[in-house]
C-alpha positions in Angstrom: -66.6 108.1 37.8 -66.9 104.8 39.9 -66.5 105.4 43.6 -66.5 102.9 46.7 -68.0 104.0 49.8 -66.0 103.4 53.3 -68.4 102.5 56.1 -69.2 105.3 58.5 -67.4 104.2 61.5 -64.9 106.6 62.4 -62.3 104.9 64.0 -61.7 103.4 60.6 -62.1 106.4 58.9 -59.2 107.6 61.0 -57.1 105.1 60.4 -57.6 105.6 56.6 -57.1 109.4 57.0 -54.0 108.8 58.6 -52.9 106.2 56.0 -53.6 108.7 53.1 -50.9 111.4 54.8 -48.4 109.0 54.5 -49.2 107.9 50.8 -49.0 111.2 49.0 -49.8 110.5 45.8 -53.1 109.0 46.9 -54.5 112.7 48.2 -57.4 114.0 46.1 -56.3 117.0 44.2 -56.3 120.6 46.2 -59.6 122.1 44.6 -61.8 118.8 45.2 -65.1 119.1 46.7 -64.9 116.2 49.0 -68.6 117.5 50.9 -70.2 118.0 47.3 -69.1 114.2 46.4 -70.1 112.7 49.6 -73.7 113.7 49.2 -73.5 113.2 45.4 -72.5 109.6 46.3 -75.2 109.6 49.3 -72.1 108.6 51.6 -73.9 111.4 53.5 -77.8 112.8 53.5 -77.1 116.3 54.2 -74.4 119.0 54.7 -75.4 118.8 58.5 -74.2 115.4 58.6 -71.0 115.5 56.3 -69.7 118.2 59.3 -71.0 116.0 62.5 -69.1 112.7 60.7 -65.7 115.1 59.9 -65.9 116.0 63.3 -65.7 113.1 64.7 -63.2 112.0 62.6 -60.6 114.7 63.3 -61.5 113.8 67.1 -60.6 110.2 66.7 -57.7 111.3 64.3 -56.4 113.7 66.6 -56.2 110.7 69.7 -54.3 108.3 67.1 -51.5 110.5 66.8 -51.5 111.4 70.4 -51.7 107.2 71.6 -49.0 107.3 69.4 -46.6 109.6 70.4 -46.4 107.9 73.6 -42.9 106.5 73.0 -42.0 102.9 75.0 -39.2 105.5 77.1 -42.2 107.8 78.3 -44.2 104.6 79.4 -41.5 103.5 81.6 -41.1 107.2 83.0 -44.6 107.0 84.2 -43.8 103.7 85.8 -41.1 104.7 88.1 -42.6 107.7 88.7 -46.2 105.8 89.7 -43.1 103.6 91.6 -42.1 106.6 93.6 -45.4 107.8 94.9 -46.2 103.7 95.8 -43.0 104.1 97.8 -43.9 107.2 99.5 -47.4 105.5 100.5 -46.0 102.4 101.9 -43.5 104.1 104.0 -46.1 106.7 105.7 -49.1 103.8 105.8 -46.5 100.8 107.1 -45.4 103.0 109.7 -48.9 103.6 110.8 -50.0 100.1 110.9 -46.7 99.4 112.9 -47.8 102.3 115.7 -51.3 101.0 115.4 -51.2 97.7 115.9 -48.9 98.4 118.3 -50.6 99.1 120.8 -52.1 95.8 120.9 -48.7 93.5 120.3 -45.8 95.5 120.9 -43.2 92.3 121.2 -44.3 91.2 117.3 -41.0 92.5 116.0 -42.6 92.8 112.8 -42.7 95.8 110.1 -43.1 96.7 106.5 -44.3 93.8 104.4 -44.3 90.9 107.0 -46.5 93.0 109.7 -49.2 93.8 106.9 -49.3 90.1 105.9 -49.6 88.9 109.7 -52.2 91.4 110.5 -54.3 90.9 107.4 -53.9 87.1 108.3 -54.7 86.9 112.0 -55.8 89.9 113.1 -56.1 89.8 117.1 -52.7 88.4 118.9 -55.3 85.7 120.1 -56.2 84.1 116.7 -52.4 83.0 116.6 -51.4 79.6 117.4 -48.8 77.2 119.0 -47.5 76.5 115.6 -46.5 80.6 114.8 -43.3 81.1 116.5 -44.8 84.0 118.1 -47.0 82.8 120.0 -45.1 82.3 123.3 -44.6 86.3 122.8 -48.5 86.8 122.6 -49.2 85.0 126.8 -47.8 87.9 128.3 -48.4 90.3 126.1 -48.6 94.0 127.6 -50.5 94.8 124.4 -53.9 96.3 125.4 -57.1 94.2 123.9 -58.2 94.4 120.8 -61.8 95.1 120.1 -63.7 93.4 117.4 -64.6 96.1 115.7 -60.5 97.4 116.0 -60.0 94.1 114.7 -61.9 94.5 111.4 -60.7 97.9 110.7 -57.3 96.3 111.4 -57.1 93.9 108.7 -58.6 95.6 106.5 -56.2 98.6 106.8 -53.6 96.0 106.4 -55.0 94.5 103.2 -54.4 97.7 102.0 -51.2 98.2 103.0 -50.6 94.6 101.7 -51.9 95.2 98.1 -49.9 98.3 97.8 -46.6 96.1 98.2 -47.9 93.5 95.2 -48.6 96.6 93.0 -45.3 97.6 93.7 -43.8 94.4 93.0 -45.5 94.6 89.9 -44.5 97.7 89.0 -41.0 96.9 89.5 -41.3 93.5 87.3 -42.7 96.1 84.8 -39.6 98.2 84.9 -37.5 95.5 84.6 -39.1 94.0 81.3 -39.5 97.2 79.8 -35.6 98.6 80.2 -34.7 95.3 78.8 -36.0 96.3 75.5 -35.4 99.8 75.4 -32.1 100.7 77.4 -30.2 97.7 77.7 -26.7 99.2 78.5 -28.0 101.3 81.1 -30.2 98.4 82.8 -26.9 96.1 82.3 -24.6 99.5 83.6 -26.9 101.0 86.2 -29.9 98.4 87.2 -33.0 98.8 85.7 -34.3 101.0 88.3 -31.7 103.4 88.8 -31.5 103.7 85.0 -35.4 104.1 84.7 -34.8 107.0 87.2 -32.3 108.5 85.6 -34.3 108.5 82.4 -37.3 109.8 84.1 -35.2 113.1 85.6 -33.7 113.7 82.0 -37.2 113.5 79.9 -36.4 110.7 77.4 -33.6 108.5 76.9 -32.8 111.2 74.0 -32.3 113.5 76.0 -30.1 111.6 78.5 -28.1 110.6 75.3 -27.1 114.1 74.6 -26.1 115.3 78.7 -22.3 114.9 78.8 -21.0 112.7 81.9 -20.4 115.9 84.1 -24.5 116.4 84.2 -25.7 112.6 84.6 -22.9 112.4 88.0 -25.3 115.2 89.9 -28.5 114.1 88.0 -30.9 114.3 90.8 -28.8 117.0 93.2 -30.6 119.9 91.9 -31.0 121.6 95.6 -27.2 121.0 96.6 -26.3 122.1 93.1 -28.3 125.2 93.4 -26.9 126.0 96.6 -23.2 125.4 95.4 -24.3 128.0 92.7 -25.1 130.6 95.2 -22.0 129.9 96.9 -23.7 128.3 99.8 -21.8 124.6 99.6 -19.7 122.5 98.1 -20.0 121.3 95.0 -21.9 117.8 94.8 -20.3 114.9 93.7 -23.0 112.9 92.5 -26.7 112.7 92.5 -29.0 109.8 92.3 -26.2 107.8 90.9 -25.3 107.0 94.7 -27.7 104.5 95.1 -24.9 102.4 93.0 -23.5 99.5 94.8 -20.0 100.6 93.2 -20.5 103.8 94.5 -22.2 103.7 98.0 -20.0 100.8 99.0 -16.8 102.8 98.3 -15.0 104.4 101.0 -15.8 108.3 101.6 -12.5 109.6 100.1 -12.7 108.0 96.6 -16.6 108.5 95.7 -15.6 111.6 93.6 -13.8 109.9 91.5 -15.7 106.7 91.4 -18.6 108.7 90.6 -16.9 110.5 87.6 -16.1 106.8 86.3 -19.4 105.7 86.7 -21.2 108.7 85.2 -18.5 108.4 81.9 -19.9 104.4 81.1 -23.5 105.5 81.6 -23.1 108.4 79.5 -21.6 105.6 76.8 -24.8 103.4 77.6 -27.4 106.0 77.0 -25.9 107.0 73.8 -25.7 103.1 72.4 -29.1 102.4 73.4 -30.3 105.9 71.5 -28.4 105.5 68.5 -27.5 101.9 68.0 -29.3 99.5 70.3 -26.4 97.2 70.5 -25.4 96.0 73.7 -21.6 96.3 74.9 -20.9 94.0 77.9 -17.7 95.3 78.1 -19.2 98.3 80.1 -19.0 96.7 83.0 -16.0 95.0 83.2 -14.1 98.4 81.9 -16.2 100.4 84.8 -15.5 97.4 87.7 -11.9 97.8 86.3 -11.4 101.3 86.8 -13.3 101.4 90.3 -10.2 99.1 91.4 -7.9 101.1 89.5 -9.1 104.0 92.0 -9.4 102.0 95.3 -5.7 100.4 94.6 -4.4 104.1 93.9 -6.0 105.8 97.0 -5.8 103.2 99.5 -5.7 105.6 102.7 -7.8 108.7 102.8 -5.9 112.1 102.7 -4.3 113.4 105.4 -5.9 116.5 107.1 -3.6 119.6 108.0 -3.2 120.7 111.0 -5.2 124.2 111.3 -2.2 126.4 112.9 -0.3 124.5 109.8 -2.7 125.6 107.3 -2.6 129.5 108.4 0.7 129.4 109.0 0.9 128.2 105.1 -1.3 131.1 104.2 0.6 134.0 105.9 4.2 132.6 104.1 5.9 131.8 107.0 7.6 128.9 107.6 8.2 129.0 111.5 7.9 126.1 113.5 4.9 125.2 115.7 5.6 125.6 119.7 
């Protein structure tokens, strides 16, 4: 028989092994002796060898299929979730930097983003010039001094702070490409956030697909769900879905059904990015129709009963009030 050896790099070796599973017809037959023709080919030198190469073939083999299982829906869960832990971060570091520095420029009027910027810029209140619009704020500062050594810990806290906003900002830009490609309803429907998020809290955008509407309008309200359950509250009316501008805009009395509407078109969304990929831009005119089919048909919110009313009501009576 003629053979052709392979090299013995095991990446490619791999790749070959995984080639040969999905041409069939190309497996050597059940009973070969694949170790006895490796060292009758001197592919190998020794049994000892043949099992240390197979074994690191299976290793590499075994990481090919996992890399690719990691579907493009799962990378963008990791991203809004690495999103949501960035956010938590900036929130509890920005409001440190704001007590901190502080204490040394209390009339800046700065926070978040523009107050790590201007602290990893200047630094001390005294490094700022004419030209900064605050610097008439810095003369009579009742901000204590700030030490050089303060002053270096300062800015570089703030750097850090700073570089956390970029990465976030890059995140984001991330999310945004990403849901272009692989949810395109939902981004056009729900923003490409929002729609990451709810993707994330489902598992896959499979399994969003397959929730009915009634599940994605309290995606994300686990607790109040639970405590509805338990007959502890009311039942909620929506979950993360709020963040919505159709819906957190809206006045109190028609968010029910506004987030009913809303969940129905995202449902619809999910589905045609699963199954089809084709994108309806109809969605959101039907959905910005329908919100104003709800405002125009509950103008006023609903009046309240009186409380003597209502148990009057309940007992059956129909006396008059005195």
């Amino acid at each position: 028989m003629e053979y052709e050896l392979f090299s013995k790099d095991s990446q490619e070796l791999a790749c070959h092994s995984l080639a040969l599973r999905e041409n069939i017809p190309n497996l050597l037959p059940a009973k070969f002796d694949l170790k006895a023709a490796a060292l009758e080919c001197r592919f190998v030198a020794s049994p000892s060898e043949y099992y240390s190469l197979l074994h690191e073939v299976t290793i590499k083999t075994a990481e090919l299929q996992v890399s690719g299982a990691l579907t493009p829906d799962q990378r963008v869960i990791q991203a809004v979730e690495a999103l949501d832990d960035i956010n938590e971060n900036i929130n509890s570091l920005s409001e440190r930097l704001s007590e901190w520095y502080g204490i040394y420029f209390p009339e800046s009027g700065l926070g978040g983003e523009a107050l790590a910027i201007f602290v990893a810029y200047y630094g001390s209140p005294k490094n700022i010039g004419p030209e900064n619009p605050l610097y008439p704020k810095t003369i009579n500062s009742m901000g204590a001094k700030l030490e050089t050594a303060d002053e270096l810990l300062l800015k570089g806290f703030a750097e850090s702070v700073y570089s956390l906003y970029e990465r976030k900002k890059q995140i984001e830009y991330y999310i945004e490409d990403r849901m272009r490609y692989i949810s395109p309803n939902l981004k056009l429907i729900a923003g490409s956030i929002l729609g990451a998020r709810l993707i994330s809290i489902a598992g896959s955008l499979e399994k969003l697909a397959a929730f009915p509407s009634s599940t994605i309008q309290v995606l994300g309200a686990s607790k109040a769900l639970f405590k509805h359950l338990r007959g502890r509250a009311p039942s909620p009316k929506h979950g993360i879905i709020y963040s919505h501008h159709l819906l957190n805009t809206a006045p109190w009395w028609v968010r029910g059904k506004i987030a009913r509407a809303l969940a129905g078109k995202l449902s619809i969304a999910a589905r045609l990015d699963y199954y089809s990929g084709e994108i309806d831009p109809s969605l959101v005119e039907k959905l910005e129709t329908k919100v104003r089919q709800i405002k125009a048909s509950n103008p006023q919110p609903p009046q309240r009963m009186h409380v003597n009313e209502t148990k009057n009501k309940k007992k059956g009576g129909s006396k008059c009030l005195k």
